[in-house]
Residue, then its C-alpha position, 0 to 999 in steps of 0.5 A: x568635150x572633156x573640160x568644163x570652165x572654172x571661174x574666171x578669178x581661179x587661179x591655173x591648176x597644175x597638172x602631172x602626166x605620167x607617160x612613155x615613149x619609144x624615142x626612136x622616132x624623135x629628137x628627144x623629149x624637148x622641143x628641137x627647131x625643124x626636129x619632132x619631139x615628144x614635148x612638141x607633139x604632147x603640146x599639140x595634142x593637149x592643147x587641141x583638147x583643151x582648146x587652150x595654149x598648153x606647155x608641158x614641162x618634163x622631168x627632164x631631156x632625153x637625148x635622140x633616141x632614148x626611150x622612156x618607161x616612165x616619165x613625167x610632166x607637168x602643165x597648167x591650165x584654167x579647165x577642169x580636164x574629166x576623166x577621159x582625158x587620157x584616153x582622149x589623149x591617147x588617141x590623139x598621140x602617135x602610137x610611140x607615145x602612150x599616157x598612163x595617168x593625168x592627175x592634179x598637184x600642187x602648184x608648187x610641185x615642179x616635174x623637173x625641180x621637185x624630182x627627188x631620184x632619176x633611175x636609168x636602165x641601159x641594155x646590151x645584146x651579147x649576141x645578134x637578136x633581130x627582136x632588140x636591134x632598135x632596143x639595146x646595143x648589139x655588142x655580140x661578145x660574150x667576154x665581158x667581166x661583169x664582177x670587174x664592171x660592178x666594181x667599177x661601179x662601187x666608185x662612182x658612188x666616191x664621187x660627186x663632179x661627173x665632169x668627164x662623163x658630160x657632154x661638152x659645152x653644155x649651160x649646166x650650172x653644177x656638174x655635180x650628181x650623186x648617184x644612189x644605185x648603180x649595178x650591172x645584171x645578167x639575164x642570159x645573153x643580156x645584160x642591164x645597167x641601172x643607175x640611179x641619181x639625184x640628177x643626171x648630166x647631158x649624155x652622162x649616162x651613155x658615157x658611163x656604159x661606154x667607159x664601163x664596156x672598156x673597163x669589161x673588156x680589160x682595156x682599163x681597169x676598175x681603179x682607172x675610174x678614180x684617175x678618169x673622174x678626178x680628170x674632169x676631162x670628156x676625153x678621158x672617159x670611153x666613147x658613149x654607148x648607143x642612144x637607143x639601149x637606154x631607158x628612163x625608167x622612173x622618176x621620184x617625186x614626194x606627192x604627199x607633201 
């Protein structure tokens, strides 16, 4: 078996496990009554291994759909795990979840509150492609003005209440963010978002992309995105992009400390 017992009078260790998955087949990262979700089928698996009750908590929600390249959670437990425990772990989880790492830190480092960046990819097919048609939106034009989204997005960086980019009727605390990069690229016939924030509210994301394939395609302006922000209003930005044409791609922590 792939633990050993520590004294009885230790306290938990804490662990990160760093690890990706393709969201499709999932309600998201966290667990969802009736739903399958990557938290819930992680727990089973750890918790099966390490013949113990295992919770994981993650760097944060994916939506339905969404996939992740990078992310990261964090559990405890009384065991020592060896080093084959990813390999173990692998074997266990569904092909659409794979562990890269699994590594002790202090028991104050949180995967979600201890988060210092959260960086965002989204990703547009400007024509059909049978070999992206789960993995970015099929937008098939070729009309989009690039210089007009990316100067949309020099404004988001004037502002902090994301507001009208958040889903409603949600327990957020603070809808404020900051975001740090946001930039659009082209590579032939497709197109890359990524957007990088101290945090990121439900849906806020996909709300951007939508609101910026509007600003693309001359149906609002670039300077429209003040008027849209300061509203504080959902229905005043654009309709959120697909689910599956967006990845978490990293999250930052400061392990040394």
């Amino acid at each position: 078996m792939c633990i050993e017992n520590l004294d009885k009078n230790t306290n938990k260790l804490r662990y990160f496990i760093a690890f990706s998955y393709n969201g499709a087949s999932f309600c998201g990262f966290q667990i969802q009554p009736n739903e399958p979700s990557v938290q819930e089928t992680m727990e089973k698996a750890l918790s099966m291994l390490l013949r113990e009750e295992i919770k994981i908590v993650g760097a944060g929600r994916t939506d339905t759909g969404v996939h992740a390249t990078k992310m990261y959670a964090h559990f405890e437990t009384e065991k020592v795990p060896d080093d084959q425990l990813v390999y173990k772990l692998n074997s266990f989880l569904p092909p659409s979840i794979a562990v890269q790492e699994i590594f002790k830190v202090k028991e104050d480092l949180h995967a979600r509150f201890s988060a210092l960046y959260r960086t965002y990819e989204y990703y547009i097919s400007l024509k059909k492609n049978p070999f992206t048609e789960n993995s970015a939106w099929q937008l098939w034009r070729k009309d989009l003005d690039i210089d007009a989204m990316n100067s949309a997005c020099e404004i988001l960086f004037q502002h902090k209440d994301f507001t009208s980019f958040a889903k409603l009727h949600t327990d957020n605390k603070t809808n404020f963010c900051e975001i740090k990069k946001a930039v659009w690229e082209r590579n032939g016939d497709e197109l890359k978002f990524t957007v990088s924030a101290d945090r990121f509210l439900r849906n806020m994301v996909r709300a951007i992309v939508g609101t910026m394939v509007e600003v693309g395609t001359g149906k609002i302006k670039p300077e429209d995105l003040h008027r849209i922000i300061t509203e504080k209003n959902r229905n005043a930005a654009g309709t959120s992009a697909p689910a599956h044409g967006l990845y978490l791609v990293d999250v930052g922590y400061d392990f040394d400390n």
